[in-house]
N, C-alpha and C positions, 0 to 999 in steps of 0.2 A: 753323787753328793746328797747327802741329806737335809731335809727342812730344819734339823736342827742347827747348820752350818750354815744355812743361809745371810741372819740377819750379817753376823759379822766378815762375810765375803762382801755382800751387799755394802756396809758401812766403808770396806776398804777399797772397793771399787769405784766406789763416790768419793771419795776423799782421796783420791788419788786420781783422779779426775780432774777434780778441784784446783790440785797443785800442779798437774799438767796444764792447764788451762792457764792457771797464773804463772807460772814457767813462761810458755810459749810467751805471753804477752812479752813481757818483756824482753827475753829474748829477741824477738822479732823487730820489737821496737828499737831496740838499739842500731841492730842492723841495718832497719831501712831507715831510719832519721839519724844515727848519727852522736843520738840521746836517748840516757834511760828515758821511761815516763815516769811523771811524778803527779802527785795530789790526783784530783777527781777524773782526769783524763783518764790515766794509769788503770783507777778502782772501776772506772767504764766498761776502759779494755778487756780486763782481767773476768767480769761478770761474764762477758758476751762468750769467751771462751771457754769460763768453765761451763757456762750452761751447755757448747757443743760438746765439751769431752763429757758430761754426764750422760749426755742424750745418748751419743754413741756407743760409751762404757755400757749403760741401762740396754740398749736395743742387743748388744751381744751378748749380755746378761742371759736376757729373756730366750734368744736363741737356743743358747746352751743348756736350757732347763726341760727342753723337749728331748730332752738325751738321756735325763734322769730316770732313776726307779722310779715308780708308779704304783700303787698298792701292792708291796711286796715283788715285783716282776721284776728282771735283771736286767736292765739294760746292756746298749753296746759296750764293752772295756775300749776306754779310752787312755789308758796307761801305755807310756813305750811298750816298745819288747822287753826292753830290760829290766820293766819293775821300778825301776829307781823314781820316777816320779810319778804322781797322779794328777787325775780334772782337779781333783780339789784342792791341791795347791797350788797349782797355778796361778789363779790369781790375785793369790797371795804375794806369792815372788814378784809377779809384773806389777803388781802395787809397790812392793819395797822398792822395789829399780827406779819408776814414775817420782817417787817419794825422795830418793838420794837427787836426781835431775834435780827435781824442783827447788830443795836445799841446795845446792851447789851455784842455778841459777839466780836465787834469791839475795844468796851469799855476796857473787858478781855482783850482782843491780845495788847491792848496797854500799859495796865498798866502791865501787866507781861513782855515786851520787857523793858519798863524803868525799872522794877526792877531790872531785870537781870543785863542790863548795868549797872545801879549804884552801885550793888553788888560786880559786876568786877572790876569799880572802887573804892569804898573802900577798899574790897580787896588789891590789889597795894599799896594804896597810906599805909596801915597800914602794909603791908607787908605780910599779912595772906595770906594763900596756894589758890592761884586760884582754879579754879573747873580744873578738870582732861582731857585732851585735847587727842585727839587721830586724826589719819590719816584722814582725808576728803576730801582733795582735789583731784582733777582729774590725772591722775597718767602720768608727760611726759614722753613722750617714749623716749629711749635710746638704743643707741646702743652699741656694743663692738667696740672703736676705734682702739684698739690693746689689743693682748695677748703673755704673756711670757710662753713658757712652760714648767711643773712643769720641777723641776731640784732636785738630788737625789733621797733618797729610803722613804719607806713611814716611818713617825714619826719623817724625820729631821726638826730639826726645825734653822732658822733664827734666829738672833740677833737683828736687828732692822730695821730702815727706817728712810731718811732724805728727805722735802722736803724744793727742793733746785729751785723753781719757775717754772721755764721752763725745771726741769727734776726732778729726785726721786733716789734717791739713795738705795738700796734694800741688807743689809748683810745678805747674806748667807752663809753657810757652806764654801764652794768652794773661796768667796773673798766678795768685795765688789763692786758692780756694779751699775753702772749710766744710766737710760733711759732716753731717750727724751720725752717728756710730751704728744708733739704731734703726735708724730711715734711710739714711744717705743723702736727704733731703740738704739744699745748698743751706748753709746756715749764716754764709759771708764770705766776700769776695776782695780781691783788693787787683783788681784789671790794669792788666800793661798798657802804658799811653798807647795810642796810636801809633804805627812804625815803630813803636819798641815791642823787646822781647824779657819774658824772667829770664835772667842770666846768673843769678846765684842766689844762697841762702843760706843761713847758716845751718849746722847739720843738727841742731833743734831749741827747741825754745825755752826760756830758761827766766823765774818769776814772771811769767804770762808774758813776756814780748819775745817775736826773733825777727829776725833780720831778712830784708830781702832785696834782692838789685833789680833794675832794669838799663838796659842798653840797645843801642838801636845798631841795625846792620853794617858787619865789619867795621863797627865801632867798639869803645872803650865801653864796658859795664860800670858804667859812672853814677847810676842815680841811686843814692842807699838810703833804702827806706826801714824803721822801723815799726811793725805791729802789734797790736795788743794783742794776741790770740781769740781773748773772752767775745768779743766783737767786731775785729776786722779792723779797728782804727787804727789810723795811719800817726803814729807819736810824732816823729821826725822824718825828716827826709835830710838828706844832703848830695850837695853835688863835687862828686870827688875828684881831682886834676888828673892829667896825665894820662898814663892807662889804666885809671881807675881801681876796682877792686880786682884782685887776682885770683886766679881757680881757685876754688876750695876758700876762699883767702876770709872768709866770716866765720864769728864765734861769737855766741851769748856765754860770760858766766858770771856767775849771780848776777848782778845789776847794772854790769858790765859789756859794752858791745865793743869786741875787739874786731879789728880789720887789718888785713895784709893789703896795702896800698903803691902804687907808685912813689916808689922812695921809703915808704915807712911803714911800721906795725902804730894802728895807733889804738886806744883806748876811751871810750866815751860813755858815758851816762846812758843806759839803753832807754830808758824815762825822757832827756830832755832831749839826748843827742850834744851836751857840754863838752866839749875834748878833755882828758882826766888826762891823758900822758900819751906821750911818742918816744918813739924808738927807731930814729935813721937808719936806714941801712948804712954799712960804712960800701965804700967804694969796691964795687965790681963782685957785689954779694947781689944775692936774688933771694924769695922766699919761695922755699918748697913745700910747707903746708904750716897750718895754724890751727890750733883749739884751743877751749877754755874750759875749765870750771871756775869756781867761787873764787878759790883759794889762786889757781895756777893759770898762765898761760903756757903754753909750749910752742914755741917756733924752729922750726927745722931750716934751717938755709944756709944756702952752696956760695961759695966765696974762691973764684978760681977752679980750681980742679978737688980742692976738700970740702967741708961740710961741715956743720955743728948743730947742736939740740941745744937750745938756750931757754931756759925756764923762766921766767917772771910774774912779778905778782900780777895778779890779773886786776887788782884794785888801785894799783898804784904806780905799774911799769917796773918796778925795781927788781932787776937782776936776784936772782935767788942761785944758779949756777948755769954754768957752761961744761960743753959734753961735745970734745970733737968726736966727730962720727967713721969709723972706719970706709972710709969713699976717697977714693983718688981718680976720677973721671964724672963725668957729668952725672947728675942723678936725679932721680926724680923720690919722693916720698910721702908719708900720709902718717897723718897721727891716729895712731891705733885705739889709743885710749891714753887719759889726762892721769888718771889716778886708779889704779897704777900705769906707771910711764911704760908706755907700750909704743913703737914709730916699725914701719914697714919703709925698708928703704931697696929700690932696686936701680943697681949703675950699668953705664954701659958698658964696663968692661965686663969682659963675659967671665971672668976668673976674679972678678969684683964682690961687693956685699949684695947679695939678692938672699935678705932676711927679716925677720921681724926679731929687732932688738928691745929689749926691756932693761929698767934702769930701777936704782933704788930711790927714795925719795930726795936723797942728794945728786943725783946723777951718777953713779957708780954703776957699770954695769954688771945686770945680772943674769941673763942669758941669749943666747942668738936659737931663735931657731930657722935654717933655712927653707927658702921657699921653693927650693927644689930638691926631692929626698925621694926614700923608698919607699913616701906615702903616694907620691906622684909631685905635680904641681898644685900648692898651696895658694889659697885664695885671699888674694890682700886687695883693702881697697886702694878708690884714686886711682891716678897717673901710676903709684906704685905696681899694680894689678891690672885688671883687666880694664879700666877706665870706669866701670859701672856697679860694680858690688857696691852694695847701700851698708852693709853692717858688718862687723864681725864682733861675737862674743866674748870679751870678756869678764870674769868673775870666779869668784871662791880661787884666784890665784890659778886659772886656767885659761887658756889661750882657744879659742874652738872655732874653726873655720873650717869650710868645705875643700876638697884637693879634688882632682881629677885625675886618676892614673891609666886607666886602660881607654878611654873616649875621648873625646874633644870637649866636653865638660864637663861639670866633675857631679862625682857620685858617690860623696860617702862626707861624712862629716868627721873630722879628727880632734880631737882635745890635747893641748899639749901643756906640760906643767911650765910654770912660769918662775919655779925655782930652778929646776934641772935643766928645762929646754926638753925632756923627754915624753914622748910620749904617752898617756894616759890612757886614752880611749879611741874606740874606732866604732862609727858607726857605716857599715856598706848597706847604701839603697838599691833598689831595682831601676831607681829611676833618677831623671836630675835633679840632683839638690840644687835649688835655684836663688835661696833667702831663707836665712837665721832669723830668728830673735829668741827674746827670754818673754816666758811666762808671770805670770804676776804672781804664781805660786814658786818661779826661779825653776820650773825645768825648759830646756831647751827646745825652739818649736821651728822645722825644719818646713822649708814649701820645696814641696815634690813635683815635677814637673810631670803627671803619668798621664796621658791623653786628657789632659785638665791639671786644676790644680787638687794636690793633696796635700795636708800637713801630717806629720809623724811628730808628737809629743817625748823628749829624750830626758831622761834622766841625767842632772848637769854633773852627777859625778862619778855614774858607769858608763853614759851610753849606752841603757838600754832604753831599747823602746817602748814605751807604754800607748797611750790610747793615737788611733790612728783617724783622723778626719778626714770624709773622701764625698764628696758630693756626688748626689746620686744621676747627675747632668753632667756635661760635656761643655756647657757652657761659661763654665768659669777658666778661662783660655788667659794663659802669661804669656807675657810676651819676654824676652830674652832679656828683659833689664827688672824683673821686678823686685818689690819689695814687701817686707812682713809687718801689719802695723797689728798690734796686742789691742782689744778696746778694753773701755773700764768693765762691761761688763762678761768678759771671757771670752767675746767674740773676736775674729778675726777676719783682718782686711787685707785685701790685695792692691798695694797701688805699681801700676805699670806704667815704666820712665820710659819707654821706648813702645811708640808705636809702630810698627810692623804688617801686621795682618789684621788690623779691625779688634783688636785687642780691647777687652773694656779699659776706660782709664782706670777705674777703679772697681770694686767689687769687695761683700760682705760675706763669708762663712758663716753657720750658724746651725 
């Protein structure tokens, strides 16, 4: 070969290098993940490669050139026997070959990336189940801002949690107690009399009061008190007849404290404690759960061996409609959500309704989804579920609670449409999803149970993962009942209803 043929062997030697080099990337990538590579990871990849196929291309370059003529001197013939090819084309051919690869690879990587997107977008736009999203992102570190320590004996458990912005409100046995969001520092207390215990609350506080019980051993949860939030004061107290308040049986809306009682739903001024309206039960009905907003109350209750969802104003008592419930044996239930009408109901009959029913603003129903399916078993709160799930998600017209299918708890988070009843999204973790909430920016924020706690931040309308919270200790320990409180300023709290193993009551992410 001559030095006149050099530069452009050389040019096509490198440049076919080049596209071997980003060939193989991708190729490779695909194989062993499953997924092209995209954006800057990809252009990583692709550099690191072609700089070996240069190096190497360059070193047999250089090899082959001690082979060459030399001031006029013949070197060895390197031609077949047959003449038909020479040194100096060769590397011309095995450049065009390298060069069809790399086109043909390129060609793949791209029509498989627009598939995929397009997929995801019809997907969506028809509502059909995205593909199944899991943990990826790089995991931010966190720290313990603060810790509560555990308080009582092991197996007490807590009533509930209110978050109230810039603090958290935490029932426990003992009372009901207020942190500061950013210290944890006690900010106000409202302590169980002596011999009594917190025995309920409502499930949150609503124009700065909510609601709390106390009752004394194997007794009646009879003293209903209501609080200010801002300070701890105690507004009203009363002392209710019979057996008192019933599970679940407390609701603030607006300015309204509704109560599930011995005998009745009643209604009172959350301000004075005034009674505004009752509603008897009629004869040999019980109540199965209660809630409120502004506008609505919602009571669920079993009459015999049926059931009904009965709506009413929440300011006035008055009947707005009635909704017999598919239940023909005894049942238990839990208001999912007020607005939109959401009830989780599950009966004894094992060929019975075990579902989260939704309603339209008249009560017309508009979808069941069951809580037993091929997502596994679906997580509902209350007596409906497991006794201790604190939240389930809903919003933007989406249903989003944790299932369990392959473990004994669950591990993946699913979204389901609240028009269809079908599935939307699936998030599978590595570890137990333990507690929802929503973000103050509205994406979904899951507490991962992985030797501590972790949060995984979800997008509320793919399921996918975005930023991933992992403290860099071992110390931030849940215990099997926890809960996710959002604070005002983006930070996250853990409050734990069940003590266990020395579990903190409470604790800050940050």
């Amino acid at each position: 070969m001559t030095r006149g043929r050099t530069a452009p062997v050389t040019a096509a030697v490198l440049l076919s290098g080049a596209a071997f080099g980003a060939a193989a990337t991708f190729l490779g990538a695909g194989v062993v993940a499953g997924s092209w590579p995209r954006g800057w990871t990809a252009l990583g990849c692709a550099l690191a490669l072609v700089a070996a196929g240069v190096t190497g291309l360059l070193a047999g370059r250089r090899s082959r050139t001690t082979a060459e003529p030399q001031d006029g001197v013949p070197g060895p013939d390197l031609a077949k026997a047959d003449g038909g090819t020479t040194a100096g084309r060769s590397p011309a051919l095995v450049a065009g070959v390298v060069w069809l690869l790399a086109l043909a690879a390129a060609g793949t990587w791209g029509l498989t990336a627009a598939g995929d997107d397009e997929d995801d977008e019809e997907g969506r736009a028809s509502g059909q189940p995205a593909a199944s999203a899991s943990a990826s992102a790089a995991p931010r570190k966190a720290g313990i801002a603060w810790s509560v320590p555990p308080v009582g004996a092991k197996h007490d458990e807590g009533v509930g949690a209110w978050a109230l912005g810039d603090a958290v409100a935490q029932g426990r046995l003992d009372g009901l107690y207020a942190y500061d969001s950013a210290t944890g520092a006690v900010r106000w207390n409202v302590s169980a009399p002596t011999r009594q215990a917190l025995c309920g609350m409502s499930s949150d506080a609503e124009q700065g009061i909510g609601l709390i019980a106390h009752g004394r051993h194997e007794k009646s949860c009879a003293e209903l008190l209501a609080v200010r939030v801002s300070d701890g004061k105690v507004m009203w107290r009363r002392t209710l007849p019979g057996t008192g308040l019933l599970a679940r049986g407390a609701a603030v809306g607006g300015g309204t404290a509704v109560t599930a009682e011995d005998g009745a739903v009643r209604g009172r001024s959350s301000e004075t404690g005034d009674q505004r309206w009752q509603r008897p039960l009629a004869k040999g009905c019980r109540v199965l759960a209660v809630d409120a907003d502004a506008t609505r109350t919602l009571l669920a209750e079993q009459c015999g061996t049926g059931a009904r969802l009965v709506a009413l104003d929440t300011r006035t008592g008055a009947q707005q409609w009635l909704r017999e419930l598919p239940v023909e044996s005894r049942a238990t239930a839990a208001v999912v959500s007020v607005a939109p009408v959401v009830v989780a109901v599950h009966e004894d009959d094992k060929r019975g309704t075990h579902a989260f029913l939704g309603f339209d603003g008249k009560g017309t129903p508009t979808v069941t989804i069951p809580l037993s399916g091929p997502e596994g078993e679906l997580t509902a709160p209350g007596e409906a579920g497991d006794g201790r799930t604190a939240r389930i998600v809903v919003r933007d017209g989406r249903l989003i609670t944790t299932a369990e299918r392959d473990g004994l708890v669950p591990d993946r988070v699913v979204a389901y449409s609240l028009t269809d009843g079908r599935k939307a999204w699936e998030y599978a973790s590595e570890h137990q999803t333990a507690a929802l909430t929503t973000e103050r920016d509205g994406r979904v924020a899951v507490l991962e149970d992985a030797a501590g706690a972790r949060i995984v931040l979800l997008d509320a309308g793919t399921g996918r993962p975005g930023t991933v919270i992992a403290p860099e200790n071992t110390e931030a320990q849940l215990s099997i009942a926890p809960e996710l409180v959002v604070a005002a300023d983006g930070g996250h709290i853990v409050v734990n209803h069940l003590l266990m193993q020395a579990e903190p009551s409470a604790f800050a992410l940050r």
